[in-house]
C-alpha positions, 0 to 999 in steps of 0.5 A, spaced: 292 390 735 288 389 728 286 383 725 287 382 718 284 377 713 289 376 706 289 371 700 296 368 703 293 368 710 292 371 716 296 377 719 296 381 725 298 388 726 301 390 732 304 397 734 305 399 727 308 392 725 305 386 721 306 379 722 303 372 719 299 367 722 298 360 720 291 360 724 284 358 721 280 364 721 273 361 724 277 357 729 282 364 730 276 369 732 273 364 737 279 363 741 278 362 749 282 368 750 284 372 742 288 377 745 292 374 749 292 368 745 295 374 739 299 377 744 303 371 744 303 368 738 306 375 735 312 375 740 318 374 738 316 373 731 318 375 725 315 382 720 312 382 714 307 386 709 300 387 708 300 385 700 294 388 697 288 390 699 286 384 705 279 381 703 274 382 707 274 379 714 268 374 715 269 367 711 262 363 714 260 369 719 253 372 718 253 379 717 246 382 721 245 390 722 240 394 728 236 399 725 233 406 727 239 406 733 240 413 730 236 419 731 238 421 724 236 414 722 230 415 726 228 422 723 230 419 715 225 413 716 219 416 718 220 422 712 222 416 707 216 411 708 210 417 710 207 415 704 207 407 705 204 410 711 209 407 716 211 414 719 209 413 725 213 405 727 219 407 725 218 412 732 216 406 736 222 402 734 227 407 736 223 409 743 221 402 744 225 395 748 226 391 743 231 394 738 230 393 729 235 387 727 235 384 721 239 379 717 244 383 711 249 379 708 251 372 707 259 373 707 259 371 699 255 377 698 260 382 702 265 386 699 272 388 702 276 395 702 277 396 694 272 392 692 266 394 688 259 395 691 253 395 688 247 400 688 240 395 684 238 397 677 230 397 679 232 403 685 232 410 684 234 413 691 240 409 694 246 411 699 252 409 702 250 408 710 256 408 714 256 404 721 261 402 725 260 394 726 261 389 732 264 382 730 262 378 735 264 370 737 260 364 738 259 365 745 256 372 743 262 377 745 264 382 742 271 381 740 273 386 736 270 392 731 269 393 724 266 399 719 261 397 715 257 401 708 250 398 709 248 401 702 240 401 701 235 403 696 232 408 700 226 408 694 224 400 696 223 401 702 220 408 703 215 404 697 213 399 703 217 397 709 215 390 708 221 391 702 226 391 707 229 384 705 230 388 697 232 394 700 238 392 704 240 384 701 242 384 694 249 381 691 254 387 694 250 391 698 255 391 703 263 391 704 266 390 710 274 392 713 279 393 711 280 389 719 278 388 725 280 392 731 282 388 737 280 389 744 277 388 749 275 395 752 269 399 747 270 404 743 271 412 746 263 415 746 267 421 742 269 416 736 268 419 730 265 415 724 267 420 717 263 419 710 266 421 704 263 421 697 267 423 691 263 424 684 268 426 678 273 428 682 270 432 687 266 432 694 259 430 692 257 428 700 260 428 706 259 428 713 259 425 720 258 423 727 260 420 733 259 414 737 256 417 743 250 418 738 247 411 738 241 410 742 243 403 744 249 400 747 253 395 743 252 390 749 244 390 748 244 389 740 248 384 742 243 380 747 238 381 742 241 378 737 243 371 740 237 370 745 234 365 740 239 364 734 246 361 735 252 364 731 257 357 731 263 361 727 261 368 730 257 374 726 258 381 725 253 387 728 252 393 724 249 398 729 246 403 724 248 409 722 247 417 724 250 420 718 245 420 711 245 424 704 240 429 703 233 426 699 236 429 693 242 425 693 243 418 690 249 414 688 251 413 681 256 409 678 262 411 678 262 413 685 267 413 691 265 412 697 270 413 704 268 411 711 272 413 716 274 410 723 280 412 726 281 406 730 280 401 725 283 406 719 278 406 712 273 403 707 274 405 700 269 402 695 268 404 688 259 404 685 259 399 679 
């Protein structure tokens, strides 16, 4: 079952069907009992159509990211940010207990499936981090999953890691969607987490790796999230990413960017 988020509302999709539920958002994802409170309500009820492209699914919900959950991450920081001498704590963080999570995105900031992101005028070195993403209820459980490009200025992180918050959060570094994938069970460890980048009608980058890849579990990020912060609307957990672009590679306007799980379907965003 996915949920989507549309201009005229928000609409359910079930066994290839779509339906429409006049439901406030906030006070949809923070239901008791979603699923059986979604099974319920699209009983019996009547069709309709996905109209457009759905908006991306958070309202007021804060958009936070765990970092170095990858070893391939762990291996990018550590070659990126040698120079800064800060090579050797990126190491720690991925070995240590307590994992890296940061604030990413205000939802106003975040751009859906279709929608253009951004790369900064003062970086020379940014790339698309394809991750799958926890969204997250109130209560600190996690409802559902989305794919999220968490785009990053490799170069202004690599220069200082205290740069971290201009690296990640600027004004379309990140885009969510295109819906939310209903469950109450994880995610398969062999679940597939796909990139694709298209320049002038050809394949500048692709590649991919699985869920079974991340170090940390979903449950662990998440408790460390919530331990002292609270989430009165919910929030949504980027869990990092496996899959990076060689060091020669940045994006530049006019690229497609496709990542692609297959439970949940495919972000597509285009560079401005």
């Amino acid at each position: 079952m996915k949920l989507y988020r549309t201009a005229l509302g928000v609409v359910v999709e079930s066994h290839g069907r779509f339906h429409s539920l006049e439901a406030d958002w906030n006070t949809l994802i923070n239901h008791a009992d979603l699923l059986a409170h979604l099974r319920a309500a699209t009983t019996g009820r009547g069709e309709t159509t996905l109209q457009g492209n759905a908006l991306a699914p958070v309202t007021s919900q804060e958009v936070w990211a765990a970092g170095v959950t990858y070893l391939r991450s762990r291996s990018a920081r550590i070659e990126e940010s040698q120079d800064a001498g800060g090579g050797t704590f990126y190491d720690r963080v991925y070995n240590a207990a307590r994992p890296e999570i940061f604030f990413k995105a205000s939802a106003f900031r975040v751009r859906a499936s279709g929608e253009t992101i951004r790369i900064r005028a003062d970086a020379k070195w940014s790339v698309p981090e394809p991750e799958l993403a926890l969204y997250i209820n109130a209560r600190g459980q996690i409802i559902g999953y989305t794919i999220a490009n968490d785009v990053s200025s490799r170069d202004i992180e690599g220069e200082n890691p205290l740069y971290l918050p201009q690296a990640k959060i600027y004004d379309g570094s990140c885009a969510l969607g295109p819906a939310v994938l209903m469950t109450d069970a994880p995610l398969a460890p062999e679940t597939p987490i796909e990139l694709r980048i298209t320049r002038d009608g050809s394949v500048a980058f692709e590649g991919s790796t699985t869920f079974s890849q991340l170090k940390r579990t979903p449950v662990e990020l998440v408790e460390y999230l919530y331990r002292e912060t609270s989430f009165p609307d919910g929030c949504v957990l980027l869990t990092g990413t496996g899959v990076i672009p060689p060091d020669h590679f940045t994006l530049q306007s006019g690229d497609d960017v496709e990542i692609h799980i297959p439970p949940i379907g495919t972000l597509r965003n285009t560079v401005a």
